[in-house]
TORMAR-337345 format. One line per 5 residues: number of its first residue (from 1); for each residue x, y, z of N, C-alpha, C. Coordinates in steps of 0.001 Angstrom, whole numbers, plus 500000, padded with zeros to 6 digits. Layout:
NUM) X:Y:Z:X:Y:Z:X:Y:Z | ...
***
This chain:
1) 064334:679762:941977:063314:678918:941326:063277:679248:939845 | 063179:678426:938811:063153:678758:937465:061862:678912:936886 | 062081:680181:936242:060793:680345:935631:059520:679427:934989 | 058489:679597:935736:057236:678824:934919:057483:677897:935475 | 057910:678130:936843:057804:676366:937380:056957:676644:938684
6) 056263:677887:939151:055355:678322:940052:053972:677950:939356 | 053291:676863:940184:052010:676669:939042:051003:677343:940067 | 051187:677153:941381:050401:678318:941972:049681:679566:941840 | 048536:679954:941810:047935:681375:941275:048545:682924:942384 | 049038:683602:941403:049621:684573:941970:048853:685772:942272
11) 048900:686398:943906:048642:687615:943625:049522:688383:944586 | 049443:689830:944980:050075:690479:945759:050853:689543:947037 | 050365:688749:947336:050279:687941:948420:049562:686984:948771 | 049679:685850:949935:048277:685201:950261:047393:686092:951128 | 046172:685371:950447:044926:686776:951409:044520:685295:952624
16) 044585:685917:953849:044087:685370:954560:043152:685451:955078 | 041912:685180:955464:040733:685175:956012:040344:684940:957184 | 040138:684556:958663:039287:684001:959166:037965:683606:959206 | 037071:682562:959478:035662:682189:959150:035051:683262:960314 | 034639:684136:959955:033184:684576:960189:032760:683960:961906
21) 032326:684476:962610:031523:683650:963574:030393:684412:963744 | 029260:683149:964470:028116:683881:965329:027774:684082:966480 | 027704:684658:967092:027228:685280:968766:026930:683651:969085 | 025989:682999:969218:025376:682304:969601:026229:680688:968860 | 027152:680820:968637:028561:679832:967972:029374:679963:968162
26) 029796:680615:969115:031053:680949:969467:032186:679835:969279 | 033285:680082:968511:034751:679255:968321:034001:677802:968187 | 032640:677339:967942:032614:676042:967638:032039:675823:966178 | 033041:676307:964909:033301:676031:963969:034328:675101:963913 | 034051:673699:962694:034870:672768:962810:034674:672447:961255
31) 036193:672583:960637:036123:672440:959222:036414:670706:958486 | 036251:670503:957397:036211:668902:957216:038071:668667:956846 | 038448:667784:957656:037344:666550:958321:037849:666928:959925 | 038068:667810:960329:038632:668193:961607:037031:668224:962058 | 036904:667450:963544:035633:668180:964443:035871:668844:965622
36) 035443:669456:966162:036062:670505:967026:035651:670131:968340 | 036382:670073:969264:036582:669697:970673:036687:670207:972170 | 035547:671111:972332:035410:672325:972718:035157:673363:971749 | 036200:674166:972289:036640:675677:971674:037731:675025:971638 | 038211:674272:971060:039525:673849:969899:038934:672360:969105
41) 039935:672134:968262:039877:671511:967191:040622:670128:967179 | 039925:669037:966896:041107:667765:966811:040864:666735:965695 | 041553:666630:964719:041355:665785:963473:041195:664789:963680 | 040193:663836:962814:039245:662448:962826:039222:662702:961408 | 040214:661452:961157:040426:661328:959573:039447:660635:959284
46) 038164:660093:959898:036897:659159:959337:036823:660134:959094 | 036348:661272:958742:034986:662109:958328:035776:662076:957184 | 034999:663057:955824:035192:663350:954314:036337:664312:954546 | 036997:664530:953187:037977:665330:952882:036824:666359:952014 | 037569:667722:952374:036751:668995:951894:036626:668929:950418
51) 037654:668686:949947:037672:668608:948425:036840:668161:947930 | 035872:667067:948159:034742:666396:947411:033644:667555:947726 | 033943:668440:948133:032574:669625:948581:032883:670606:947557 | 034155:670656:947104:034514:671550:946037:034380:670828:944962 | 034300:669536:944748:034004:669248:943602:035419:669794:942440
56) 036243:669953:942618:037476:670772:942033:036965:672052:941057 | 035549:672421:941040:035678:673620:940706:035447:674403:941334 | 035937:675849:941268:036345:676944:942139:035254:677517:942274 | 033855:677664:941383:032781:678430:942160:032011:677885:943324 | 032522:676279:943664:031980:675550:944321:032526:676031:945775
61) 031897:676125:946857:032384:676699:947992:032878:675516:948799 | 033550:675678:949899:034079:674566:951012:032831:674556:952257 | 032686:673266:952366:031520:673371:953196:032002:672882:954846 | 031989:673254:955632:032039:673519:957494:031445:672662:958147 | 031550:671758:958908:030559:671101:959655:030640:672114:961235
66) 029362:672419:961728:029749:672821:962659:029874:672267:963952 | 030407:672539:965377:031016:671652:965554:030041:670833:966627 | 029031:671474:966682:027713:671287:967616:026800:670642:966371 | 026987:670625:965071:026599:670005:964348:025167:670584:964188 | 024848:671606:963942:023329:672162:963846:023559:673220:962223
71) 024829:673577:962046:025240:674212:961189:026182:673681:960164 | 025582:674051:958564:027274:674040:957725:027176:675513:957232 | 028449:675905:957634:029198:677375:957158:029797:677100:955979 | 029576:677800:955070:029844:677881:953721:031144:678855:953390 | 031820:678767:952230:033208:679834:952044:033358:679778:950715
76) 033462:681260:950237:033292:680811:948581:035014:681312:948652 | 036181:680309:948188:037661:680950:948400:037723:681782:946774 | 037095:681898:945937:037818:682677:944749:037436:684292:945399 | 036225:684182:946192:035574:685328:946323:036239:685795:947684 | 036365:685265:948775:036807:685329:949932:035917:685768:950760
81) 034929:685310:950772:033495:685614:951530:033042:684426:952088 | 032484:684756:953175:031585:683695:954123:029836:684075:953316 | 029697:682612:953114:028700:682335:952569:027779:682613:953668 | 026498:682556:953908:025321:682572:954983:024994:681135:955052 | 025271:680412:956435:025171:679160:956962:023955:678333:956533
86) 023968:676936:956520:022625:676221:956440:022248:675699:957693 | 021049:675561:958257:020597:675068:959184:020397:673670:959257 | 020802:672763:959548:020907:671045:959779:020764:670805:961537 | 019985:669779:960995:019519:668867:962261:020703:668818:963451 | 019935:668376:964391:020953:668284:965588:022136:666859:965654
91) 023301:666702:965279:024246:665285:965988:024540:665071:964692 | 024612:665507:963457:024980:665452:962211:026525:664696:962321 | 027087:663421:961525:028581:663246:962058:029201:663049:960991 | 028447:663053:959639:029428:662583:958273:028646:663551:957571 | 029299:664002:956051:028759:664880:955263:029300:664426:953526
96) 028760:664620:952900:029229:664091:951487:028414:664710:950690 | 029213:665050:949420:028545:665523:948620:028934:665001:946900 | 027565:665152:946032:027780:664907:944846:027850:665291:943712 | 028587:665578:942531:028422:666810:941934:027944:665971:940941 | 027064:664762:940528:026598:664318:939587:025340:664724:939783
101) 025107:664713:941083:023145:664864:941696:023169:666818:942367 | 024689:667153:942538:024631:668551:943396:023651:668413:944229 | 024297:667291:945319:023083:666948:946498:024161:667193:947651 | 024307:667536:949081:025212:667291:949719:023669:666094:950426 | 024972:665080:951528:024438:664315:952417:024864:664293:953243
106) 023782:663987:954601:024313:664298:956014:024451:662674:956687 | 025095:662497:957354:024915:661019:957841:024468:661084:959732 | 023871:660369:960054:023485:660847:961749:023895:659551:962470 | 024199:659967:963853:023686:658611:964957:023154:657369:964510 | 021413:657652:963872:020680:656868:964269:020404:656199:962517
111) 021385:656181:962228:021508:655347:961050:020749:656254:959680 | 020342:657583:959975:019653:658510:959057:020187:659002:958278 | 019971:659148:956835:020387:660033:956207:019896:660883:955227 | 020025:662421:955360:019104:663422:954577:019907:664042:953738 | 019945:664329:952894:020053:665588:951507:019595:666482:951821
116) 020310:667800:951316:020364:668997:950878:020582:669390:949915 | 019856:670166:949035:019912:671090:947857:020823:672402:947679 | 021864:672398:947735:022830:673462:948383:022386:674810:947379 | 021626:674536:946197:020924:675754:946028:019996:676307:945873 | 019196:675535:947074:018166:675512:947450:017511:675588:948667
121) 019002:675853:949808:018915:675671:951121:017601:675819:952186 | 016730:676725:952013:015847:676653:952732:014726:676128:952584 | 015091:674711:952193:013731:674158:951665:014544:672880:952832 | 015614:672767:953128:016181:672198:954813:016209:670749:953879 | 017039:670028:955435:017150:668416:954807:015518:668123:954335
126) 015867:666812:953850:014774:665636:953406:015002:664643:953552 | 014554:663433:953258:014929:661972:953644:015379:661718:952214 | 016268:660947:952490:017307:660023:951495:016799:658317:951460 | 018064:658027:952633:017685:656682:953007:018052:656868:954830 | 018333:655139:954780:018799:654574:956034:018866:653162:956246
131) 019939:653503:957251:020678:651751:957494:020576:651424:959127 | 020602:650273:959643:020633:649965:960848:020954:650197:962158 | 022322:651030:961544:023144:651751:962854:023690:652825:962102 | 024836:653125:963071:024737:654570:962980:025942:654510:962097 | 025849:655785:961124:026963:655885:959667:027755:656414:960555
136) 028938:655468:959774:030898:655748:960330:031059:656101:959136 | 030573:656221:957812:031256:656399:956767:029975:656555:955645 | 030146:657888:954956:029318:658313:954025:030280:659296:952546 | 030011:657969:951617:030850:658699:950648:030301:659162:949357 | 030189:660107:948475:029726:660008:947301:030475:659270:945953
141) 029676:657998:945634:030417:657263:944479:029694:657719:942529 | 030157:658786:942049:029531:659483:941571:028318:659857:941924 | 027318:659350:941269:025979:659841:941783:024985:658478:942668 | 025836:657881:943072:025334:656747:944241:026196:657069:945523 | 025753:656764:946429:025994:657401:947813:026759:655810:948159
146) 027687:655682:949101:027966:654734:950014:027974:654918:950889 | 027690:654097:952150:027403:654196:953443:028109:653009:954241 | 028734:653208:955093:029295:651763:956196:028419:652195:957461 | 028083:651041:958182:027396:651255:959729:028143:649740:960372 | 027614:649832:961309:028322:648805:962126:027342:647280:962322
151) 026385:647502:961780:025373:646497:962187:025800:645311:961488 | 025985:644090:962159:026125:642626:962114:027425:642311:962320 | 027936:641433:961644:029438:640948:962075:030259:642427:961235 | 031552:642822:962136:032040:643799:961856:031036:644535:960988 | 031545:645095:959821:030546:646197:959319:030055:645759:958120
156) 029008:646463:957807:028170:646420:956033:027937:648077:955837 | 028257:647299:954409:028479:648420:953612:027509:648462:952774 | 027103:649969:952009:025674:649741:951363:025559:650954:950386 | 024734:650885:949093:025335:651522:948211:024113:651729:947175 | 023729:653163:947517:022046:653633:947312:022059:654300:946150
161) 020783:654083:945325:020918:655041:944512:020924:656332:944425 | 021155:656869:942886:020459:658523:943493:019472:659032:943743 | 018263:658507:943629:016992:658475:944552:017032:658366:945752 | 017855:657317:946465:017801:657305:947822:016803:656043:947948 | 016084:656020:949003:015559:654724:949158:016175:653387:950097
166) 015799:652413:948904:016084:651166:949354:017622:651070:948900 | 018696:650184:949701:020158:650037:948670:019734:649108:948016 | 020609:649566:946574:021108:648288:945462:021444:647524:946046 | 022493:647837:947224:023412:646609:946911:024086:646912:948676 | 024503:645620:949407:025002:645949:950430:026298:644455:950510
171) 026920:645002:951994:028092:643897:951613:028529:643398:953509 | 027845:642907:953792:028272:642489:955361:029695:642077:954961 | 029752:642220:956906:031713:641757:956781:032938:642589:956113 | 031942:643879:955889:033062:644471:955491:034288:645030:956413 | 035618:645198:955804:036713:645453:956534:036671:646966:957310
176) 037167:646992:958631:037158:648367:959142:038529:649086:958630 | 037142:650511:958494:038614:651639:958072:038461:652754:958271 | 039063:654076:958751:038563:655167:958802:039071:655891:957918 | 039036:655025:956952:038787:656865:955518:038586:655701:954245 | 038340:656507:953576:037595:656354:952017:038495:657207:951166
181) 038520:657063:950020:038912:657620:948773:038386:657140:947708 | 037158:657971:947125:036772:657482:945695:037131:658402:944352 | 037437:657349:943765:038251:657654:942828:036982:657332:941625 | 036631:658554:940634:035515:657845:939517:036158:657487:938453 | 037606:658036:938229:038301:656972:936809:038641:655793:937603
186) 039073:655360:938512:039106:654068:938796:038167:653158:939063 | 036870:653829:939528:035832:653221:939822:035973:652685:941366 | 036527:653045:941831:036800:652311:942972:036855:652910:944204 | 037208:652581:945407:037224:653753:946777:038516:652658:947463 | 039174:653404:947950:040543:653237:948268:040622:653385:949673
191) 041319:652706:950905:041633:652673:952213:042798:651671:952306 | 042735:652611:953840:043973:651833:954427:043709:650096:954558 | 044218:649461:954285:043923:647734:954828:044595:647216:956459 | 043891:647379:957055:044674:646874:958151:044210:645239:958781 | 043812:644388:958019:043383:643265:957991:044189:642434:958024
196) 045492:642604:957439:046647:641894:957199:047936:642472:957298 | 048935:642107:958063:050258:643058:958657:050562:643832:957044 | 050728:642694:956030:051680:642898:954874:050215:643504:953544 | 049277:644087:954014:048378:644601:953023:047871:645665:953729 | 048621:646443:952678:048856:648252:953680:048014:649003:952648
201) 047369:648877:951370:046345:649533:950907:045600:648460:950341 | 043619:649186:950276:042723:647759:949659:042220:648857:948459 | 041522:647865:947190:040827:648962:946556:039352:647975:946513 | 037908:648991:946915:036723:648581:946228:036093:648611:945326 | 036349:648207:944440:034919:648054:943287:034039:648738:943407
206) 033436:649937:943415:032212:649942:942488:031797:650507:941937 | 030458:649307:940980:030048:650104:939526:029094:650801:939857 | 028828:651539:939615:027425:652669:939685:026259:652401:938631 | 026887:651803:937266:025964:651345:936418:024851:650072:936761 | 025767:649270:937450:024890:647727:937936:024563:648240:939262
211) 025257:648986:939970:024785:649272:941248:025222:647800:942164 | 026777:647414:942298:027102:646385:942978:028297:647035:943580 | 029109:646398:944576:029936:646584:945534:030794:644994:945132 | 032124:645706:945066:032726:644765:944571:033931:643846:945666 | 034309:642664:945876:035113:642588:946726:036264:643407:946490
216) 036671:643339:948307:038237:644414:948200:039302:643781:947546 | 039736:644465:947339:040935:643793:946141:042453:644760:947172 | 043017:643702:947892:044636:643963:948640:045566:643899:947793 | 046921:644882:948162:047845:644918:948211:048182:643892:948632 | 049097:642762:948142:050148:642044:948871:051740:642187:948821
221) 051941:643075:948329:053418:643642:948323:053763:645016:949050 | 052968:645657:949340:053181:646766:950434:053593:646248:951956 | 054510:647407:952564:055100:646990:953524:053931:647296:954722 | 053645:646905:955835:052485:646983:957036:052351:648443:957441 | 053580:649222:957101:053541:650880:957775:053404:651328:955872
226) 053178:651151:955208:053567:651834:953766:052020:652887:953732 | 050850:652514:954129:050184:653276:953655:049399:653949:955497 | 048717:655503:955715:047881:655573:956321:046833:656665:955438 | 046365:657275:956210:045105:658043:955577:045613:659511:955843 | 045774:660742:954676:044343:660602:953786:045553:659753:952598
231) 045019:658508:951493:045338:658351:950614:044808:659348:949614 | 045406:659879:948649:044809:660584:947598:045135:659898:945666 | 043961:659712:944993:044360:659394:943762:044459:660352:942886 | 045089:660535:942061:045220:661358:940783:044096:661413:940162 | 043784:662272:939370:042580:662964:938178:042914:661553:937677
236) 043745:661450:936907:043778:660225:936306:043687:658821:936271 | 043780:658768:937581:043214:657485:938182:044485:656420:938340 | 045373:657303:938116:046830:655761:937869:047901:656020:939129 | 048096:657147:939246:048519:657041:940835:048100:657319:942244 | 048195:656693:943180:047836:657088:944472:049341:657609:945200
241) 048788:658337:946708:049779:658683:947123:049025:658402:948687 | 050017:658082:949666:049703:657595:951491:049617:658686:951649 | 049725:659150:953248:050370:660109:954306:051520:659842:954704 | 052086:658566:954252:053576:658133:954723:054579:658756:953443 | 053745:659064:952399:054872:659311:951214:054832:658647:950600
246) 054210:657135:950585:054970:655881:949576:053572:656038:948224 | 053963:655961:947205:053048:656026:946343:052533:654692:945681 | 052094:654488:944911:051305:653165:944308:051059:653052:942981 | 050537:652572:942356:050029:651964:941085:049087:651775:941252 | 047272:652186:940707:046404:651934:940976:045894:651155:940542
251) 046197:650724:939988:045668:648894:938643:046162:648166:939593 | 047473:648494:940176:047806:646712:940238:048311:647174:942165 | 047951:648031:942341:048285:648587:943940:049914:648221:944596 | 050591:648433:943696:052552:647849:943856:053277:649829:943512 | 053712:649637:944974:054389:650413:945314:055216:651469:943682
256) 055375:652294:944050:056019:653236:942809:056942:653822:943739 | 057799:654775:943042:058895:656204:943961:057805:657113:944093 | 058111:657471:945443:057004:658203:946317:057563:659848:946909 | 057418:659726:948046:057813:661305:948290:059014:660949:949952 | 059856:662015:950305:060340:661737:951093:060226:661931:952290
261) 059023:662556:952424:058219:662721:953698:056832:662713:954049 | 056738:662667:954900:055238:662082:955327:054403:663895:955152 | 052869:663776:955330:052088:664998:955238:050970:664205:956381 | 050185:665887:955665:049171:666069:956872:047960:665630:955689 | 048098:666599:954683:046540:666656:953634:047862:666657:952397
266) 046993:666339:951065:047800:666492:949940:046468:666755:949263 | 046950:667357:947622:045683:667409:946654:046454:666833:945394 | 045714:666208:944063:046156:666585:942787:046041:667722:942115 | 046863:668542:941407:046265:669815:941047:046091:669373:939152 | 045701:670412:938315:044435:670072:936778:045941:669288:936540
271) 047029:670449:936740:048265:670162:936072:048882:668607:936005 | 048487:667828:936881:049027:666869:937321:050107:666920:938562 | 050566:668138:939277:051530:667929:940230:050814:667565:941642 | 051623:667461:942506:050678:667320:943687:051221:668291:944962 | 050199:668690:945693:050581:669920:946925:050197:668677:948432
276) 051418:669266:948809:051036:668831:950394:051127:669918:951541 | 050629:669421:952562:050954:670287:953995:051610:669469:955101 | 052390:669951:956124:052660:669319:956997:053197:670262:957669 | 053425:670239:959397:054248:671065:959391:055550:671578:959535 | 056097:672629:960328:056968:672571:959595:058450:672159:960753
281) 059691:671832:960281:059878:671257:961603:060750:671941:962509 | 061224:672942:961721:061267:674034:962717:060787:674488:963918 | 059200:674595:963564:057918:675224:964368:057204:674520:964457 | 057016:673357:964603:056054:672032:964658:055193:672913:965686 | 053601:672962:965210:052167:673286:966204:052427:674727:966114
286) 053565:675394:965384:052811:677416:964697:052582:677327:962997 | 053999:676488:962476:054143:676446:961167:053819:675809:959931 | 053575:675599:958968:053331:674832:958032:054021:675038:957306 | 054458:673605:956180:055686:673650:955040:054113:673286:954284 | 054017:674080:952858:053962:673777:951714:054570:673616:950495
291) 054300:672298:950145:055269:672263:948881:054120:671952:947855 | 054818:671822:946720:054444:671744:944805:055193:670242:944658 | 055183:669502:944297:055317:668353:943874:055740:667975:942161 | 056973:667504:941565:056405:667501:940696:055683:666160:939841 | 055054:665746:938848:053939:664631:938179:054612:663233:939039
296) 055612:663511:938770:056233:662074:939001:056754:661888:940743 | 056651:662975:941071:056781:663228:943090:058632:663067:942996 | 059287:662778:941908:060479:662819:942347:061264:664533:942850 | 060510:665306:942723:061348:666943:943128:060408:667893:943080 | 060677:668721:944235:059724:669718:944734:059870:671095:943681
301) 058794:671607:943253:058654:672707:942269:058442:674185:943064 | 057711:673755:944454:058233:674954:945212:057879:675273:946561 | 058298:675573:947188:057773:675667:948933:057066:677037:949232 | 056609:677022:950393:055822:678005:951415:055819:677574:952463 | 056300:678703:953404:056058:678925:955201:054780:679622:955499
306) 054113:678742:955818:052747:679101:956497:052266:679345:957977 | 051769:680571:958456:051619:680599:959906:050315:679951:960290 | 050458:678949:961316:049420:678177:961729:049711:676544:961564 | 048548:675777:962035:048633:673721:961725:048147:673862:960560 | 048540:672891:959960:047872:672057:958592:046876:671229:958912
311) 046064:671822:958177:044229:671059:958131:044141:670221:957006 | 043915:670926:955621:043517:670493:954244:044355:671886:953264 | 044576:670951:952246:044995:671896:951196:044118:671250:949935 | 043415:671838:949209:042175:672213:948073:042498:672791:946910 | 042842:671766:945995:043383:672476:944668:042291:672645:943424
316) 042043:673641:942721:041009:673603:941930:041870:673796:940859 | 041482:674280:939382:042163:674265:938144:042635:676225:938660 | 043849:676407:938731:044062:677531:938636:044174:678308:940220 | 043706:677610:940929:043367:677996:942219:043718:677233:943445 | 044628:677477:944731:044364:676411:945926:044466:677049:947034
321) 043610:676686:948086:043333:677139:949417:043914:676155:950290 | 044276:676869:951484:044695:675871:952597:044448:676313:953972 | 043611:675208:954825:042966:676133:955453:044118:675278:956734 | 044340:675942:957740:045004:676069:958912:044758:676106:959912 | 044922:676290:961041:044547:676113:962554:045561:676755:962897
326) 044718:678108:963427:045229:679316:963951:044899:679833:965365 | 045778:679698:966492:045138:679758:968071:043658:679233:968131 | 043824:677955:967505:042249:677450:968033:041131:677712:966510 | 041132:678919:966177:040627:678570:964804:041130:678347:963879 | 039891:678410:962983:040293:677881:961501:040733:679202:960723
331) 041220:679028:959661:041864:679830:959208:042206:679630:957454 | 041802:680277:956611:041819:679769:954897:043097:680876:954017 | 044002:680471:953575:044732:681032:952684:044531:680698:951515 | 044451:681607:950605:043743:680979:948979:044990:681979:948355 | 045532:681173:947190:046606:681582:946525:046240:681326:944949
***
């Protein structure tokens, strides 16, 4: 490997961790967006990607849903410490957080949704808002919350302030999807399109200033398999990247040179390169391949063999964690 081309933070080694458990929790820790299925673990790409809990800076901890949903377990990775858990309501199923308001939000069953003060924890949820049915989808759009539920023809979508309350703005008929990507230089939140064979990514509109929801705006030049979830956009807002590899143009959503294999999780890192996980195919279900990416995704800057599944990989400026699935638990390597 040629020098200065490791952008990774170096130390003796990776420190590995396991999360902490409690007597009375036994193995039903379930990290985002994995929920846990028993005493094991099975990924549901609807829920949030961890990274919006980190907010990409590193004092910001990764937040846990637990898997009985009464708990979030906290992890500070610069420090390598288990934070002391928050106590949340019972059936909790979406979580989001905002670093314009530093509010996290819980989404429930019964169409509820409460805030937390994450440094403020024992003052427990509060009321936010609420919608008709029950949230499939809770995202933070800077400091306005979005919400999808299922109530009326297919779904509506709805888009609260940071007060909470009543929504600005809502949007029946919206298209089904199980994942989100908001992007705040684009302004927009990004999914798979499966509405149309030949419109394989959509982007939404919205402004936070007017507080409106904008129609989806399709791909019509992507191929029907080109995009699935997690999509991830750049800091910069100009490229996206699938889980299939194929990358995009975010203005005009037309395919770019992408990567040559599919992943599990990817991040942007400050630098502009991008990290993925997948595993590995050697050891498919012990191993994980990590790679370094470089700006343009045409050539890898550098690999890692990882013991365990690929969950999420979490890049901060200087810093990235990747947390794993290790005989059933979870498991965090911070490099």
């Amino acid at each position: 490997m040629e020098p200065g081309r490791h952008r990774l933070r170096q130390h003796a080694g990776p420190r590995t961790r396991r999360i902490p458990e409690r007597p009375d929790l036994p193995g039903r820790l379930s990290c985002l967006p994995a929920r846990s299925n028993g005493l094991r673990f099975r990924p549901q790409h609807r829920a949030l990607r961890a990274r919006r809990l980190c907010d990409r800076r590193p004092w910001h901890p990764v937040y846990f849903l637990d898997g009985d949903a009464v708990t979030l377990r906290r992890w500070s990775g610069p420090d390598d410490y288990h934070i002391p858990p928050i106590e949340i309501g019972v059936g909790a199923t979406q979580l989001a957080y905002s670093a314009d308001n530093d509010r996290l939000y819980l989404g429930y069953p019964d169409g509820i949704i409460t805030q937390l003060d994450p440094n403020d924890p024992t003052r427990g949820e509060f009321a936010f808002a609420a919608t008709a049915g029950e949230i499939f989808h809770l995202v933070a759009a800077d400091d306005h919350v979005f919400a999808v539920d299922p109530a009326g023809v297919e779904f509506t979508a709805y888009l609260f302030p940071p007060g909470g309350g009543t929504a600005v703005a809502s949007a029946p008929r919206s298209p089904y999807t199980n994942f989100y990507e908001w992007s705040s230089t684009a302004g927009a939140l990004f999914y798979p399109n499966r509405a149309s064979a030949n419109q394989a990514v959509a982007a939404r509109p919205i402004d936070t200033t007017t507080g409106a929801i904008g129609l989806p705006r399709p791909s019509d030049t992507m191929s029907p398999l080109s995009t699935r979830e997690p999509i991830r956009i750049s800091e910069d807002g100009l490229r996206g990247v699938s889980r299939t590899g194929n990358a995009f143009d975010v203005a005009t959503l037309t395919l770019r040179p992408g990567l040559p294999e599919w992943f599990v999780d990817g991040d942007w890192t400050s630098t502009g390169t991008f990290i993925t996980i997948r595993p590995l195919d050697s050891a498919p279900g012990e191993e994980t391949l990590l790679e370094e990416w470089s700006a343009d995704l045409s050539a890898p800057l550098q690999t890692r063999e990882l013991l365990g599944n690929p969950l999420r990989v979490l890049a901060t400026p200087g810093f990235v964690q990747v947390v794993l699935l290790v005989n059933g638990r979870p498991e965090i390597i911070s490099y």
